[in-house]
N, C-alpha and C positions, 0 to 999 in steps of 0.2 A: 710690310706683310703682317697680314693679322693672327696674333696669337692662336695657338690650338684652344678650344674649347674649355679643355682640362685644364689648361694653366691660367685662362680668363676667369674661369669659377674658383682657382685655387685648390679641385678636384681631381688630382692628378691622375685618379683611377676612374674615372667618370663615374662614379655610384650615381645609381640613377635618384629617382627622389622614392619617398615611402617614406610609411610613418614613422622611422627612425628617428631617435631625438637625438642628432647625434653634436657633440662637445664642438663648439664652435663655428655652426650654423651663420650665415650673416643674417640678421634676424628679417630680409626681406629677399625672396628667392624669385626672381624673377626669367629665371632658365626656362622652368613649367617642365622640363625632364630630366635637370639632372642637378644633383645639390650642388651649392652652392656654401662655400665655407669663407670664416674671415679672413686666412693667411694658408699659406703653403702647409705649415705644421700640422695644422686639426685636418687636412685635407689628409694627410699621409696618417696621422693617427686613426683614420676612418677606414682607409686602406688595410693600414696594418691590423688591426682590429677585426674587419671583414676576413682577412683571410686565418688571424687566429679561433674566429667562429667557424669558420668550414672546416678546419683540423676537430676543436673541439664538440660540436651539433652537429654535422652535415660527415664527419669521418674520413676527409682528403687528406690523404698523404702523401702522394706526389705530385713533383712540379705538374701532369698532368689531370688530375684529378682536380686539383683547384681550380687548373687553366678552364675545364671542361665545365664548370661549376661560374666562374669568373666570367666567361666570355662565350656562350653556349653558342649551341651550332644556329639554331634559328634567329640570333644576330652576327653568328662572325665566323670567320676562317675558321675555326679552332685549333686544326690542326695547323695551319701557318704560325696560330697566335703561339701556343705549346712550343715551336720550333724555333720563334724570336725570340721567346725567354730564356730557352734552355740555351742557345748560343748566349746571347748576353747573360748568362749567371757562370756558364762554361760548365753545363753538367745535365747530365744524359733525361730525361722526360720521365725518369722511373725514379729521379733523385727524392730523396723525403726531406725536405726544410724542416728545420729546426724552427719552430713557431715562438719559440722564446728568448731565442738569438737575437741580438741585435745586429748583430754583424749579417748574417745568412738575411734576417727580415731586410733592413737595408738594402741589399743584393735585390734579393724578388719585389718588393715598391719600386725599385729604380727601373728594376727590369718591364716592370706593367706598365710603371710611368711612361717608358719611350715609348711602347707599341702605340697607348693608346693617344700618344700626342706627338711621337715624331721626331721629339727632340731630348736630347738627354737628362735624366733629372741632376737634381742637386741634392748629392747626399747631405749639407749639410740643412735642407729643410725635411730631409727623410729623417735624420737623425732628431731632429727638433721635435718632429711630429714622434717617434719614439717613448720621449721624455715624459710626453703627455699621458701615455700611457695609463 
């Protein structure tokens, strides 16, 4: 069976591509839609990253408000996506993440991780990608 998308690119959150120069790009992207990074790590630091900019510029402060910002209704369930997170983090759609936790971030990357690929992450390349910060 062939890997999800997200975990073949190392992209665990699918960011799609733009002009982002983002910290550990593989220096040839050959997806054409969606980045492609050199390990798990810079993949989740992109992640985590992405949704410390929507707290900070874009002003999301709960699990739903990212989700809706994250994963917009003109590509995806939104409301399903909002309802797999908040079961997997075990906390109500109105919760407000701590953007600067590593423990709470952990939680919400691992949580985005499954939806958008189906199968569980691995906190310890959530944590790695943290570090990079």
């Amino acid at each position: 069976m062939a890997q999800p998308r997200g975990i073949r690119n190392c992209n665990p959150g699918n960011i799609r591509l733009s002009g982002d120069k983002w910290k550990g790009l593989r220096p040839e992207q050959t997806d054409g839609q969606f980045c492609q990074f050199t390990d798990m790590a810079h993949g989740y630091r992109a992640l985590i990253r992405t949704l410390q900019t929507y707290r900070q510029k874009h002003g999301c402060r709960t699990v739903a408000d990212f989700i809706r910002r994250w994963a917009p209704e003109h590509e995806n369930n939104t409301a399903a996506y909002i309802t797999a997170v908040c079961q997997k983090m075990q906390v109500p759609s109105t919760y407000e993440p701590d953007t600067d936790d590593r423990d709470t971030m952990t939680a919400f990357a691992a949580a985005i991780s499954e939806v958008e690929n189906g199968i569980p992450a691995q906190t310890a390349d959530i944590r790695a990608g943290w570090e990079l910060l």
